[in-house]
C-alpha positions as CSV (number, residue, x, y, z in Angstrom):
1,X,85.3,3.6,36.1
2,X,84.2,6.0,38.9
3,X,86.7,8.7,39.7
4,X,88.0,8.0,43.5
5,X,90.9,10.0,43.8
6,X,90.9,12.8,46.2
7,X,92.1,16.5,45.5
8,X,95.6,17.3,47.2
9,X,94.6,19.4,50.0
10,X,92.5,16.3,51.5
11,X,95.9,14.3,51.4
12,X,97.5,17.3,53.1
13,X,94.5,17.8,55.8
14,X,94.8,14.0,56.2
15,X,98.9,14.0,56.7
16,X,98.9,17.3,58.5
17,X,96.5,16.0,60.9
18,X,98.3,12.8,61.9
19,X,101.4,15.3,62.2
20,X,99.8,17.7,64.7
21,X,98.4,14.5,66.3
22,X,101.9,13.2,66.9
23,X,103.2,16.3,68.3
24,X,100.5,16.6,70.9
25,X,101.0,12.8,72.0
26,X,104.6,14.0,72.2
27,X,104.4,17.5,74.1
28,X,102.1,15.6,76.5
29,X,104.4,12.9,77.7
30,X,107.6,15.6,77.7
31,X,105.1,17.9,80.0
32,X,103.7,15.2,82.7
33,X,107.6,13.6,82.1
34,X,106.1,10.5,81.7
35,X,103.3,8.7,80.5
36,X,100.1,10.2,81.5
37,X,97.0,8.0,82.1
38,X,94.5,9.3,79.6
39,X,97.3,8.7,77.4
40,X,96.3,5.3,76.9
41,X,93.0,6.4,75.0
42,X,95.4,7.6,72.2
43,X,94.5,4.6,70.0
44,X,90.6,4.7,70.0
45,X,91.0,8.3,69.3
46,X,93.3,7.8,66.0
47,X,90.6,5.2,65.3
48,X,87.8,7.6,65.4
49,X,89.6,9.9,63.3
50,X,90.7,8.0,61.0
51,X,87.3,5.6,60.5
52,X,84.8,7.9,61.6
53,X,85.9,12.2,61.5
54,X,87.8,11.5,58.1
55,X,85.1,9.4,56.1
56,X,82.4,12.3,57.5
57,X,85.0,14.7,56.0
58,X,84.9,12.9,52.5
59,X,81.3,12.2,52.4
60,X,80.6,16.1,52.9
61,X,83.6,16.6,50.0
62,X,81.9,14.6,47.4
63,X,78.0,15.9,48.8
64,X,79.1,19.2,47.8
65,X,81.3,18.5,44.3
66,X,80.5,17.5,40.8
67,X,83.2,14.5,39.5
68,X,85.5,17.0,38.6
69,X,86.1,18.5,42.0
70,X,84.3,21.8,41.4
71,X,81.4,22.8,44.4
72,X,77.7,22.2,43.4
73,X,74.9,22.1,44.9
74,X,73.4,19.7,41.9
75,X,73.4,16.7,43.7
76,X,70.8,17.8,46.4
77,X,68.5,18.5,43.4
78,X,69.5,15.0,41.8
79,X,68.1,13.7,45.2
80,X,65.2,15.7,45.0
81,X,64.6,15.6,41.8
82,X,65.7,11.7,40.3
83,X,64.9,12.8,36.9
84,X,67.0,16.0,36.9
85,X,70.0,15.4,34.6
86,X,67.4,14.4,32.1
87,X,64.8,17.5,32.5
88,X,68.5,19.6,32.1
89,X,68.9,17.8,28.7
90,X,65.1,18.2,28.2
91,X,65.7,22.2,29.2
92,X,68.8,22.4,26.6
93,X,66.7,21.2,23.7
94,X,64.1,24.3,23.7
95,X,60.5,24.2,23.9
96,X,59.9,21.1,22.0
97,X,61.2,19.2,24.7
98,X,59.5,20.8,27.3
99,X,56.5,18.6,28.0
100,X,59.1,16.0,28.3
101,X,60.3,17.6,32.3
102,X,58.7,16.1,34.7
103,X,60.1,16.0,38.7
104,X,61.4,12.4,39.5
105,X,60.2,11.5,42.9
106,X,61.9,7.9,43.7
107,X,64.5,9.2,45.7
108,X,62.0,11.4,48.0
109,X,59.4,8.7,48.2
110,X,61.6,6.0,48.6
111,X,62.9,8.2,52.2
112,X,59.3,8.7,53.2
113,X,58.9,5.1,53.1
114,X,61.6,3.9,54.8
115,X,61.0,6.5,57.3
116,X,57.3,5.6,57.4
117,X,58.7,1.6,57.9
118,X,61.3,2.5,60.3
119,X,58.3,4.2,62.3
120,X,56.5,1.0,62.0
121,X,59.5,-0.9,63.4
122,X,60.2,1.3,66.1
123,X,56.1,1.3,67.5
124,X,56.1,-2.2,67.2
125,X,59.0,-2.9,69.3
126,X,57.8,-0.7,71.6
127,X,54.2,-2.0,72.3
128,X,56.5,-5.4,72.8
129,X,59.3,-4.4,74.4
130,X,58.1,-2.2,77.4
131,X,56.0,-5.0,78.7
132,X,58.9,-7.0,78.4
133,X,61.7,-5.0,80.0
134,X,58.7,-4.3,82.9
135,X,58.5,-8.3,83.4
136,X,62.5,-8.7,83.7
137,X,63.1,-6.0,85.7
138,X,60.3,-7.0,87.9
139,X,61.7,-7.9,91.4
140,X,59.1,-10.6,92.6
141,X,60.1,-12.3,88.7
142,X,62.1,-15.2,89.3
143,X,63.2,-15.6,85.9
144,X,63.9,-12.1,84.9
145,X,67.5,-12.3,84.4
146,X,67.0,-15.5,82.7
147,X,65.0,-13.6,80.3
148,X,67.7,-11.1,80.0
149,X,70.3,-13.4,78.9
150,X,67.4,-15.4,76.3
151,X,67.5,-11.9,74.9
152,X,71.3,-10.8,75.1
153,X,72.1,-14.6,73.3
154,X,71.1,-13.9,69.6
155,X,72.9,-10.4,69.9
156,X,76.5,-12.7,69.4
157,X,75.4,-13.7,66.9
158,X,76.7,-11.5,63.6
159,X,73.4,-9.0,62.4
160,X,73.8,-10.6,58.5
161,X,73.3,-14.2,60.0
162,X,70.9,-13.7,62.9
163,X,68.8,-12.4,59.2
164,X,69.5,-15.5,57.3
165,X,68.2,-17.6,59.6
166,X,65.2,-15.8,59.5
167,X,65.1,-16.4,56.2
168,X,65.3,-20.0,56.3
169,X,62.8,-19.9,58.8
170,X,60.1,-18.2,56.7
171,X,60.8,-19.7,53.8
172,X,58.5,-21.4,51.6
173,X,59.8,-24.8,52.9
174,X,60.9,-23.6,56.4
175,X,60.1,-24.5,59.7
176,X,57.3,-21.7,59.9
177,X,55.5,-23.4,56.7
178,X,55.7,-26.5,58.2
179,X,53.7,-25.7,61.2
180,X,51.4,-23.8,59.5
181,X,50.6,-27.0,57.4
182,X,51.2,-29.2,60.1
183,X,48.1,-27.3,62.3
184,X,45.9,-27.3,58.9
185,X,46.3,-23.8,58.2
186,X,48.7,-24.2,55.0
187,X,51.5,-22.5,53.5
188,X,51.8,-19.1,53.3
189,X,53.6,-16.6,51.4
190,X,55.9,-15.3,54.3
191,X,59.2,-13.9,52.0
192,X,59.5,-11.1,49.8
193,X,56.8,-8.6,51.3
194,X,56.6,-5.4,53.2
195,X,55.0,-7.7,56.4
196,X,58.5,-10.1,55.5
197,X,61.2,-7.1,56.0
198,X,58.6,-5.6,59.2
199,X,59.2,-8.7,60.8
200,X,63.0,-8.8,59.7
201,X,63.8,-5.5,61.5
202,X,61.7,-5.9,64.7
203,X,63.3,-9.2,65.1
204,X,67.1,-7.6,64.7
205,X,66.1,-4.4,66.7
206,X,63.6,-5.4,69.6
207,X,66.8,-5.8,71.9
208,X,68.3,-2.4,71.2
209,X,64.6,-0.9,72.6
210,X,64.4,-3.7,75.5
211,X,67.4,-3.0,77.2
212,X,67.3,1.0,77.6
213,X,64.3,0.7,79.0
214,X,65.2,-2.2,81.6
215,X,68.3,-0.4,82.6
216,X,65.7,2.5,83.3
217,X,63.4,0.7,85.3
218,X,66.0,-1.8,86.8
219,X,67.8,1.9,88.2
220,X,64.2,2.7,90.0
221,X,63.8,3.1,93.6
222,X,60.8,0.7,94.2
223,X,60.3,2.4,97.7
224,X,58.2,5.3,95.0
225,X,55.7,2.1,94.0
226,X,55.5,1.5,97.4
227,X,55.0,4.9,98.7
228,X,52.6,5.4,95.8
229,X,50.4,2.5,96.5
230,X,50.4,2.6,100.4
231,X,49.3,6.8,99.5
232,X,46.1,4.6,97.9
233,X,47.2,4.5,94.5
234,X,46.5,0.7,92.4
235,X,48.9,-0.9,90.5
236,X,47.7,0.8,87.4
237,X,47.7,4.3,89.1
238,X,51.0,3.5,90.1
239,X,52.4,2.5,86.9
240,X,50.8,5.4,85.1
241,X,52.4,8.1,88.1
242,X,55.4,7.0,89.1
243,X,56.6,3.9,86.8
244,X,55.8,5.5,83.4
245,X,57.3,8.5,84.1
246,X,60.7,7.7,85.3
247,X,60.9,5.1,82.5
248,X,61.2,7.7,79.3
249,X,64.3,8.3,79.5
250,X,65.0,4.5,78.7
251,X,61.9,4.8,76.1
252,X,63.2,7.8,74.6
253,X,67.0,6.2,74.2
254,X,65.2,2.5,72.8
255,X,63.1,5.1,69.9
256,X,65.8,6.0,69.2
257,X,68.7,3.4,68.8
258,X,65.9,1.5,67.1
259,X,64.7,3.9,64.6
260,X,68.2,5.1,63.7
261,X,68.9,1.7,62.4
262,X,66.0,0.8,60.8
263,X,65.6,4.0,59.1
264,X,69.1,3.1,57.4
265,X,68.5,-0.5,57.1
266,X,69.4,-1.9,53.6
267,X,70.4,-5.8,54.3
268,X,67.2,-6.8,55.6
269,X,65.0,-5.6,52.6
270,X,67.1,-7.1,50.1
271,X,67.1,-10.7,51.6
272,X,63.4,-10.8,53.1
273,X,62.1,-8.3,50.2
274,X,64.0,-10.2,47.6
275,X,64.8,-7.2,45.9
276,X,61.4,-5.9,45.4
277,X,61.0,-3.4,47.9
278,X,63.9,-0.8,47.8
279,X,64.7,1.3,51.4
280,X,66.7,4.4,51.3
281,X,69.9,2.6,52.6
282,X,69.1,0.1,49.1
283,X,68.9,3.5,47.1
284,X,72.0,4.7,48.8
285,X,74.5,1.1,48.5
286,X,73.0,1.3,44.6
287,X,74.7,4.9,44.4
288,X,78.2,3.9,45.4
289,X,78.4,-0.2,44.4
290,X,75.7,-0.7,41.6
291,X,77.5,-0.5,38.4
292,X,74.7,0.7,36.2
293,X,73.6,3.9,38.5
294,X,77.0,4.4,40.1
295,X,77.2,8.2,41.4
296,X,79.5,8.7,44.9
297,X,78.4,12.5,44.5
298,X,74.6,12.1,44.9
299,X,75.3,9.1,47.1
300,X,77.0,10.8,49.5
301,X,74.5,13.6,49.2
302,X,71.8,11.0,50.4
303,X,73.9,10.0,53.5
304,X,74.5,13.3,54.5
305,X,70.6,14.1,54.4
306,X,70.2,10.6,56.4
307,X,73.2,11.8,58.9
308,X,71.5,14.9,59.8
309,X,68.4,13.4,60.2
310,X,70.3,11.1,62.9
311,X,71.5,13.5,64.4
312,X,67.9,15.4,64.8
313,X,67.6,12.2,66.6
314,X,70.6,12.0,69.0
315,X,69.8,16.2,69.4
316,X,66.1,14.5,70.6
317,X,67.6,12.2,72.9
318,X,70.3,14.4,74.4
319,X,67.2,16.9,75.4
320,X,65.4,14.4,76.8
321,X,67.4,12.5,78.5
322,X,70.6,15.0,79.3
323,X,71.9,12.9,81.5
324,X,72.4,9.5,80.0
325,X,69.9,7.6,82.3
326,X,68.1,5.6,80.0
327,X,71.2,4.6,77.9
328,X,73.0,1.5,77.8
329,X,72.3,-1.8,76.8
330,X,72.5,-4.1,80.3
């Protein structure tokens, strides 16, 4: 059984933080004598301290210990090194067991792929969803909002689900099959494949790269298009000048609240990939559930590398677009 419990200082941080927390809700309302406004926003701020700062806090604890509470720096090399706790037994046992070390590279290669398939995933839903956010934020498009609510629909639906019926739709006996037999074509083998999970994550992510970019292009001034092309410009010109331009904001915010998820993405390979294709997120669940590999040290080690690379991401986003204008979903 894995070791959970936490040293006593983190149960003091924790208690003295809720303490000072307390005293500053109460100095505010005894200074304003009364209740002030952005007083009400006390309880999603204890909720992001408590669900967000606090498991941060104890991810970075166990990154940077060994199980018995003592700092390391051991379980960056277990992550880039997956053979390294044998090649230290291999190391204790002299020269005889030398030719025995060899560098484990799962871990690492297992990142470059899901990096390399979350860079997949976020092209593709690109190339398809800039065409489509252009067509529903068209003004002379009749059916643009309709478009927008086809696409805001499946989004109620919960992310595990909305992938299960994928699933049963690309099944070996699924509606997909069907038609494909149906037309003369046949049956194909549409699970359990890299092309399976692709599909799985454009599918679940093309709305988070659709909607930053038609709240970009829906904010335009379409007097510029019209400036452009009475100035002699085409349509193409125009797009390319004026349209494109004042778009990447949203296309820089879709990038990346598309390839944030997908580069963590863990659900979708294990029901589409039936278990044969491992992501990083599969690697990192393994390190904290499986009960064969179980290790919350080198786990959380992982997450932190995977958190910093987000936040590369959101430091990407924030320089591009400083001021939020490609952001949102609607």
């Amino acid at each position: 059984m894995y070791n959970m419990s936490l040293p006593w200082w983190a149960y003091a941080l924790m208690g003295a933080g809720l303490v000072i927390f307390i005293a500053m809700i109460g100095l505010s309302v005894r200074r304003h004598h009364g209740v002030k406004r952005s007083l009400f926003a006390t309880p999603y701020t204890l909720w992001m301290i408590i669900f967000t700062i606090v498991p941060c806090i104890l991810v970075g604890y166990y990154a940077f210990t060994d199980a018995n509470g003592a700092f390391t720096l051991e379980n960056f090399l277990n992550f880039w090194d997956s053979n390294y706790a044998k090649n230290q037994l291999y190391a204790s046992m002299g020269e005889a067991a030398a030719s025995y070390i060899t560098r484990g590279t799962v871990n690492v290669d297992t990142l470059v792929y899901s990096l390399w398939m979350a860079f997949l995933c976020t092209v593709i839903c690109l190339l398809l969803g800039y065409p489509a956010a252009h067509i529903m934020a068209d003004r002379e498009f009749k059916l643009g909002s309709t478009l927008v609510i086809l696409f805001v629909v499946p989004m109620w639906m919960n992310f595990l689900l909305r992938t299960i019926a994928l699933m049963n739709l690309m099944e070996d006996n699924g509606l997909i099959n069907n038609i494909l037999e149906w037309l003369g074509i046949g049956r194909q083998k549409l699970l359990n494949n890299n092309t399976a999970i692709q599909i799985g994550m454009v599918y679940n992510f093309l709305p988070f790269m659709v909607f930053p970019i038609y709240n970009a292009l829906n904010k335009m001034d379409y007097k510029l298009s019209e400036a452009a092309m009475d100035l002699g410009c085409n349509k193409w010109k125009t797009f390319y000048k004026v349209t494109l331009p004042l778009s990447l904001p949203g296309v820089v915010s879709g990038i990346t609240m598309v390839f944030m998820p997908a580069v963590t993405t863990f659900y979708i390979s294990r029901l589409l990939g039936g278990g044969k294709v491992q992501l990083f997120g599969d690697l990192i669940e393994a390190k904290f559930l499986s009960s064969k590999i179980t290790d919350w040290n080198v786990g959380s080690a992982m997450s932190l590398i995977m958190m910093i690379l987000i936040l590369l991401s959101l430091g990407l986003l924030q320089k591009v677009d400083p001021d939020g204008e490609g952001g949102g979903m609607v």
